[in-house]
Each structure stands twice: as structure tokens, then as C-alpha cells.
Biopython code that builds the backbone (N, CA, C, O; Angstrom):
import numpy as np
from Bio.PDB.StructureBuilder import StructureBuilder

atoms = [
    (1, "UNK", "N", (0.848, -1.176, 0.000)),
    (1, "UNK", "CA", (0.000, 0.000, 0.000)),
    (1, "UNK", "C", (0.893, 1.238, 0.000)),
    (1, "UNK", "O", (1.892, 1.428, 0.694)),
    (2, "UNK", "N", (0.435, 1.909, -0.758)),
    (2, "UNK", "CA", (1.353, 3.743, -0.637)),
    (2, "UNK", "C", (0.289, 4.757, -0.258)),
    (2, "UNK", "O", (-0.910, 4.562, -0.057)),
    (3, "UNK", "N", (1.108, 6.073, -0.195)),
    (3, "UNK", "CA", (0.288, 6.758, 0.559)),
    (3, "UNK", "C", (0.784, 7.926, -0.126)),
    (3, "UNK", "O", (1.695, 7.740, -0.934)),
    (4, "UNK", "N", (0.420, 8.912, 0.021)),
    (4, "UNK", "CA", (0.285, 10.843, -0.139)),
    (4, "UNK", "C", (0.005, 11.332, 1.398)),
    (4, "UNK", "O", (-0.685, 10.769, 2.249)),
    (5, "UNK", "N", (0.677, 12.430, 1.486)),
    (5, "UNK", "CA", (0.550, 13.534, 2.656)),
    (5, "UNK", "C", (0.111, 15.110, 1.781)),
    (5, "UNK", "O", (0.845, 15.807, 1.080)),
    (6, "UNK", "N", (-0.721, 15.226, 1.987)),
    (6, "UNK", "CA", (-0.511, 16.724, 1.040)),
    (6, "UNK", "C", (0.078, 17.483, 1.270)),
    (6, "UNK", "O", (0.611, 18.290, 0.510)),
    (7, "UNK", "N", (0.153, 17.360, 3.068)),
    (7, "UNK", "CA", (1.004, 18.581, 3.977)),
    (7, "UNK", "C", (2.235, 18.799, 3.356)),
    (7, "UNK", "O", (2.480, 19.961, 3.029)),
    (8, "UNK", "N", (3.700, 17.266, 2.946)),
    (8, "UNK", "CA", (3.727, 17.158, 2.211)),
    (8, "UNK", "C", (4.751, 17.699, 0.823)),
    (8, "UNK", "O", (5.874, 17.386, 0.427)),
    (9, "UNK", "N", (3.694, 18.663, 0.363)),
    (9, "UNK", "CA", (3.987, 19.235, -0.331)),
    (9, "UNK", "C", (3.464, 20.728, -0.515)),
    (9, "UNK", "O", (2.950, 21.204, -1.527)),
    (10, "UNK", "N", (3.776, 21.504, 0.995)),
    (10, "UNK", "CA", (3.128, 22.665, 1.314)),
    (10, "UNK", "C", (2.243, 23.230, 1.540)),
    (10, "UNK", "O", (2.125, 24.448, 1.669)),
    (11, "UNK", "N", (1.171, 22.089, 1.657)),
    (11, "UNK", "CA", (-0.120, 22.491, 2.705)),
    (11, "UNK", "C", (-0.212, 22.280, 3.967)),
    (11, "UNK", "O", (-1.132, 21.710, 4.554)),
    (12, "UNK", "N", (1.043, 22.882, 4.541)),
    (12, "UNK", "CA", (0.313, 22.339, 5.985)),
    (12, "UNK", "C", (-0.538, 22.250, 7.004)),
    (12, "UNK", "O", (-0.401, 21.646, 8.068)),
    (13, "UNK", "N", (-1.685, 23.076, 6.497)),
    (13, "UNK", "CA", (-2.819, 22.585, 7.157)),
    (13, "UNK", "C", (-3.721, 22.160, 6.851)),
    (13, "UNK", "O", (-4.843, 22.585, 7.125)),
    (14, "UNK", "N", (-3.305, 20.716, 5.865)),
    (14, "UNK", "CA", (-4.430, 20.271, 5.063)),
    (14, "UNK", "C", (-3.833, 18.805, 5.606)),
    (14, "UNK", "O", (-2.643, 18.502, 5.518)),
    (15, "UNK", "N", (-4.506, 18.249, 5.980)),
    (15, "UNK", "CA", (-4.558, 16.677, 6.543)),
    (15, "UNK", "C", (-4.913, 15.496, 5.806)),
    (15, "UNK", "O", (-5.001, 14.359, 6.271)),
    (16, "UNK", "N", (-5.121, 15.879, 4.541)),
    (16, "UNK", "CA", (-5.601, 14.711, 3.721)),
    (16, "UNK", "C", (-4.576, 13.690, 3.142)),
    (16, "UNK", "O", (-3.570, 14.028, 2.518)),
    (17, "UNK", "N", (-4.879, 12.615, 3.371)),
    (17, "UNK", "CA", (-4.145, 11.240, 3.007)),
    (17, "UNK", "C", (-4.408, 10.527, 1.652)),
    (17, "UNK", "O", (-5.443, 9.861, 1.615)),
    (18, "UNK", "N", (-3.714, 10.554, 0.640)),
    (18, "UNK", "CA", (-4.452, 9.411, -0.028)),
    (18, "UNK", "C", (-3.381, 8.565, -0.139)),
    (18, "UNK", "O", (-2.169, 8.778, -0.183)),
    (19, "UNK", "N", (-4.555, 6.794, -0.206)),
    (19, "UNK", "CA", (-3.917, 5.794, -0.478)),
    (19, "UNK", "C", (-4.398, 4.944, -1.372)),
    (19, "UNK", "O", (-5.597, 4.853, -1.634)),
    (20, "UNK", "N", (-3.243, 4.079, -2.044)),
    (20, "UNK", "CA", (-3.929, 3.043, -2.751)),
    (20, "UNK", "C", (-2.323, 2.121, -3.262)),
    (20, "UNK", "O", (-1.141, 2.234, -2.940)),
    (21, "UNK", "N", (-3.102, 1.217, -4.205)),
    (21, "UNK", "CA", (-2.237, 0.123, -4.637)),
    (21, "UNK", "C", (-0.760, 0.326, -5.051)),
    (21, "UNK", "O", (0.288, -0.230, -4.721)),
    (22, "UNK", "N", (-1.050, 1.258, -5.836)),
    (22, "UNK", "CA", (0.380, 2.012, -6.378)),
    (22, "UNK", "C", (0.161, 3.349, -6.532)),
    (22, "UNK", "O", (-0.843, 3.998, -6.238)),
    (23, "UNK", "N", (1.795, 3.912, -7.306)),
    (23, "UNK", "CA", (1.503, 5.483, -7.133)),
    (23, "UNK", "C", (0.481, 6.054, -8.070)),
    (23, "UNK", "O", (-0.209, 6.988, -7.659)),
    (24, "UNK", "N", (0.275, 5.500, -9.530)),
    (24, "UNK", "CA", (-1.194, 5.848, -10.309)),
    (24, "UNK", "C", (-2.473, 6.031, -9.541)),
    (24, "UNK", "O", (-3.216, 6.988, -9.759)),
    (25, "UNK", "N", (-2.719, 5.135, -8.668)),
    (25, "UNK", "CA", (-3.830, 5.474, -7.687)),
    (25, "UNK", "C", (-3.539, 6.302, -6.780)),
    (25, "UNK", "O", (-4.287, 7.216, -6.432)),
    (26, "UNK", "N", (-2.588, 6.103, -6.375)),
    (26, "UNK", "CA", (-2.401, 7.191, -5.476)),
    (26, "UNK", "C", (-2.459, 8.664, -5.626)),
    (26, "UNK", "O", (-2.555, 9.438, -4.673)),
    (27, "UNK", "N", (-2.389, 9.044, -6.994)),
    (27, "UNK", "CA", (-2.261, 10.236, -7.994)),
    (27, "UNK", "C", (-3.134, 10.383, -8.113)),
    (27, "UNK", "O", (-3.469, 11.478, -7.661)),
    (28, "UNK", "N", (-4.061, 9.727, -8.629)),
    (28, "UNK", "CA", (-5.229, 9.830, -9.035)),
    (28, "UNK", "C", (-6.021, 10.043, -7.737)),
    (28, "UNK", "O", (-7.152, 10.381, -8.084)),
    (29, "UNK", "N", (-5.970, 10.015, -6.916)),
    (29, "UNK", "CA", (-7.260, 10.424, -5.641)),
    (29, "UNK", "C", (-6.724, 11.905, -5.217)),
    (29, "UNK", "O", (-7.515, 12.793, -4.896)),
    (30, "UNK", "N", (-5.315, 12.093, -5.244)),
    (30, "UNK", "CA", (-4.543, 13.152, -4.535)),
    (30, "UNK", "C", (-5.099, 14.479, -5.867)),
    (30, "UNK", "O", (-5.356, 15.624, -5.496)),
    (31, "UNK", "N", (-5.210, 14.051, -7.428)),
    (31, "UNK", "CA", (-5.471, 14.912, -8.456)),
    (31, "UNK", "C", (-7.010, 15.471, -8.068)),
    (31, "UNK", "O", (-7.271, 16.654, -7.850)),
    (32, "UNK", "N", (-8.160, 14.138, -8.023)),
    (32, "UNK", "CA", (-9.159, 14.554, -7.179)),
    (32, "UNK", "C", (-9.329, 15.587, -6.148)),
    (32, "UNK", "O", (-10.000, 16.619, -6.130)),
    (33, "UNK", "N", (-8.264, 14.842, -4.988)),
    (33, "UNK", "CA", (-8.691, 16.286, -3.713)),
    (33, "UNK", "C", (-7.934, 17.573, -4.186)),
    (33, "UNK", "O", (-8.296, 18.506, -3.470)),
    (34, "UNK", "N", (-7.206, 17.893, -4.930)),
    (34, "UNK", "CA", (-6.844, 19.088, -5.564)),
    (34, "UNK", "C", (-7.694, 19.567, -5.961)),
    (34, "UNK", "O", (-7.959, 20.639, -5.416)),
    (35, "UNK", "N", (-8.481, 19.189, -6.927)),
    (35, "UNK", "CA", (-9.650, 20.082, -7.340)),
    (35, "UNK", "C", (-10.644, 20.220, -6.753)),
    (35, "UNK", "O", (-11.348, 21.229, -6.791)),
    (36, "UNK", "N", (-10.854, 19.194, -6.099)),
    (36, "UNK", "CA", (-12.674, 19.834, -4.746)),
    (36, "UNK", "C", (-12.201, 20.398, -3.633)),
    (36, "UNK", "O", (-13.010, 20.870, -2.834)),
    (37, "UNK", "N", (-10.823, 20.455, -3.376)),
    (37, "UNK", "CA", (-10.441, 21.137, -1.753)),
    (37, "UNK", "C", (-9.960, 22.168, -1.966)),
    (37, "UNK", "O", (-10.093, 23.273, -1.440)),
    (38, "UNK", "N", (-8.961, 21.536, -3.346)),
    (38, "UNK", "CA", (-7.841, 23.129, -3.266)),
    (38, "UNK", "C", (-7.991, 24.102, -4.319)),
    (38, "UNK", "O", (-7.261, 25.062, -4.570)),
    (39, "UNK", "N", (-9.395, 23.590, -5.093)),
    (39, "UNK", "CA", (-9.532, 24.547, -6.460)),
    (39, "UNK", "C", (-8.969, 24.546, -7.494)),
    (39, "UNK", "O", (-9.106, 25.501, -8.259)),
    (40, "UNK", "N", (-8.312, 23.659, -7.754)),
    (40, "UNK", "CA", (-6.873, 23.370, -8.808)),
    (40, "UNK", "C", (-7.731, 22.470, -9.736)),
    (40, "UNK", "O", (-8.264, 21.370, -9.597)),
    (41, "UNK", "N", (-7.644, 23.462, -10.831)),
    (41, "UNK", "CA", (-7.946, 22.879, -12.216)),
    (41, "UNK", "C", (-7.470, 21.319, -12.650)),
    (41, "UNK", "O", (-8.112, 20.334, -13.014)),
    (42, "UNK", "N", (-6.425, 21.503, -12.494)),
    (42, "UNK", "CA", (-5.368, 20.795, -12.909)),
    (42, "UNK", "C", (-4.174, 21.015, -12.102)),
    (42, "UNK", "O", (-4.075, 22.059, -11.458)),
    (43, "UNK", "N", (-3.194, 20.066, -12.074)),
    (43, "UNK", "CA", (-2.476, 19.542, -11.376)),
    (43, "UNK", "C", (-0.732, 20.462, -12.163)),
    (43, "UNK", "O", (0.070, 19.876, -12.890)),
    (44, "UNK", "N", (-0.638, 21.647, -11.796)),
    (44, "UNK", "CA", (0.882, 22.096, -12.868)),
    (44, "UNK", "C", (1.992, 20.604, -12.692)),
    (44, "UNK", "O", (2.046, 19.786, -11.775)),
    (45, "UNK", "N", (2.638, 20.679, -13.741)),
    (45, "UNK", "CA", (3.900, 19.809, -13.554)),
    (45, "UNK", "C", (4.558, 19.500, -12.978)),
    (45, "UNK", "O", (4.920, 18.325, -12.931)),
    (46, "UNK", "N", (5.210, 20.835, -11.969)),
    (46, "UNK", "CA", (5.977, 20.325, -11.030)),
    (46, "UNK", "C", (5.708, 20.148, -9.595)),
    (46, "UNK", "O", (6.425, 19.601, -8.757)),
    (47, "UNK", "N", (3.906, 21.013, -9.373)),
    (47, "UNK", "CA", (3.401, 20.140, -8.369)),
    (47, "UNK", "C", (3.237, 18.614, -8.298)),
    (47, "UNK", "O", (3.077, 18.075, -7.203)),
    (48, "UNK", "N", (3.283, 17.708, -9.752)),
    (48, "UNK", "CA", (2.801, 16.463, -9.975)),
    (48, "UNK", "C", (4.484, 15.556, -9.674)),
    (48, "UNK", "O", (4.721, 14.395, -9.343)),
    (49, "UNK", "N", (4.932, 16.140, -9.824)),
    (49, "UNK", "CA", (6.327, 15.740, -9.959)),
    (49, "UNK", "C", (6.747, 15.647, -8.201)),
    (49, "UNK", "O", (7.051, 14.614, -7.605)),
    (50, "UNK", "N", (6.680, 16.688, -7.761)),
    (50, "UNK", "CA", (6.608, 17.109, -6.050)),
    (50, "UNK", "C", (5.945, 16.017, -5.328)),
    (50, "UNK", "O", (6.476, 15.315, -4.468)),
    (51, "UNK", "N", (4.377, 15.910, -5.882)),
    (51, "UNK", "CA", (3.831, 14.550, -4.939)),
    (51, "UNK", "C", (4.241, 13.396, -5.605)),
    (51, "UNK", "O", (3.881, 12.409, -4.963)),
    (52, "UNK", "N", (4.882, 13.087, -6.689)),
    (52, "UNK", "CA", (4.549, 11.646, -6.474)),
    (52, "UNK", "C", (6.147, 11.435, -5.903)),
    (52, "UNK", "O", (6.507, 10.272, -5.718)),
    (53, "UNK", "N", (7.102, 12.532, -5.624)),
    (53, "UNK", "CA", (8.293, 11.669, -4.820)),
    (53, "UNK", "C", (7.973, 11.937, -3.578)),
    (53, "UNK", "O", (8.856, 11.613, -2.784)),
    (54, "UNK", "N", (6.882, 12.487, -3.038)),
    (54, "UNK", "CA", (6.319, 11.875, -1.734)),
    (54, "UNK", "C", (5.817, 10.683, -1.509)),
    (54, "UNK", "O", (5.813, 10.083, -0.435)),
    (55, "UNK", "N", (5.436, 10.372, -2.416)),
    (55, "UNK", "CA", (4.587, 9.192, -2.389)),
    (55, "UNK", "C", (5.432, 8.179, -1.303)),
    (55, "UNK", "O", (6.630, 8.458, -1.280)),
    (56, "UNK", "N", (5.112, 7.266, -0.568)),
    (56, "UNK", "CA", (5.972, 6.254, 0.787)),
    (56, "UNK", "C", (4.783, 5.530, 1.077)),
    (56, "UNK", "O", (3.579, 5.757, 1.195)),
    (57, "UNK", "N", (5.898, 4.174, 1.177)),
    (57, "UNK", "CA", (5.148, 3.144, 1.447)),
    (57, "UNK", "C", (4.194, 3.589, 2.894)),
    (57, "UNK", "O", (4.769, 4.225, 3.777)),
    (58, "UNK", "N", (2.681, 3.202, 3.064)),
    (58, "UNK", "CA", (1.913, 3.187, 3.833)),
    (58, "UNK", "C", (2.319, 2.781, 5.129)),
    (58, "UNK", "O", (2.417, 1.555, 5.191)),
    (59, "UNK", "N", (2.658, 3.514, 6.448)),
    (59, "UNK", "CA", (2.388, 3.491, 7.881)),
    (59, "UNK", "C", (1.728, 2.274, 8.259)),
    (59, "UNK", "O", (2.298, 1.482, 9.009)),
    (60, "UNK", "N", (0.447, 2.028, 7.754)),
    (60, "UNK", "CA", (-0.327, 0.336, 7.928)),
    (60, "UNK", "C", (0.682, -0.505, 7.543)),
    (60, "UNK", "O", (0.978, -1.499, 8.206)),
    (61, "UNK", "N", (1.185, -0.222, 6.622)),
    (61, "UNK", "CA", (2.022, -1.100, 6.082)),
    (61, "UNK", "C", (3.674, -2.143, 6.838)),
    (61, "UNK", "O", (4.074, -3.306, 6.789)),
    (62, "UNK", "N", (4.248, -0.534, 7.600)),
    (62, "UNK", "CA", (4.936, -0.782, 7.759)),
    (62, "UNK", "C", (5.108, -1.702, 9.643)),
    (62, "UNK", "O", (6.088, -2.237, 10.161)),
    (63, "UNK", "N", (3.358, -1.465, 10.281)),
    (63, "UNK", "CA", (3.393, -2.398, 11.377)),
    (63, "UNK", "C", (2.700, -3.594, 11.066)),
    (63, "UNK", "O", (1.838, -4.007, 11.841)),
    (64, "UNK", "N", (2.948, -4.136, 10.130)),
    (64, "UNK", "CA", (3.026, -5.694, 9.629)),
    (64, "UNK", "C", (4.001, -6.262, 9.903)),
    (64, "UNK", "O", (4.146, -7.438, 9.567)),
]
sb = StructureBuilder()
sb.init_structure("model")
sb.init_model(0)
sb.init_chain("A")
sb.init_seg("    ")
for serial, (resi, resn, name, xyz) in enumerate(atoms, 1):
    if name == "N":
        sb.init_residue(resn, " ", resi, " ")
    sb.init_atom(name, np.array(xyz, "f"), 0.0, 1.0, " ", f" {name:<3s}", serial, name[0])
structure = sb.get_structure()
């Protein structure tokens, strides 16, 4: 499982997590809350670039 922090990548007072199988999903939910939370049309380049080398293996994950 991987994960997103939005904080992150300079929101820090935005608490939203996304997770999923890999980083495509993971992108894909994080592209979502960009546009219904943060108003973002679209995702510029090097914000997209910024989250996905956040991207880290999932916390659940790692107390297995």
C-alpha cells in the first residue's frame, strides 16, 4: 500500500491522506482532492512531480 501527505507538499494545514495500490492510484485520488479542496484545475507539472516523490510506502504497512 502507498500513501500521499498533502502537507507534504506545502499544505500544511491540510490533513488529507491518499492511499492506494500504487503510485497511479495514489495520484489519481490526490489529483481529485486538488480540485474539490484546493480549487486546482489541474495539477501544474511540477506540483505532480513534487507529490509523487512523496509518495511512501503506507504506515499500515509498515506495522506488519
Amino acid at each position: 500500500m502507498r500513501e500521499f501527505h498533502c502537507k507534504d507538499v506545502g499544505m500544511p494545514d491540510c490533513s488529507f491522506v491518499a492511499k492506494g495500490k500504487d503510485d497511479d492510484e495514489v495520484m489519481r485520488k490526490a489529483a481529485e482532492h486538488a480540485k474539490k479542496d484546493h480549487n486546482m484545475q489541474t495539477v501544474p507539472p511540477d506540483l505532480e512531480r513534487r507529490a509523487r516523490s512523496a509518495i511512501r510506502e503506507s504506515s499500515e504497512a509498515n506495522r506488519r
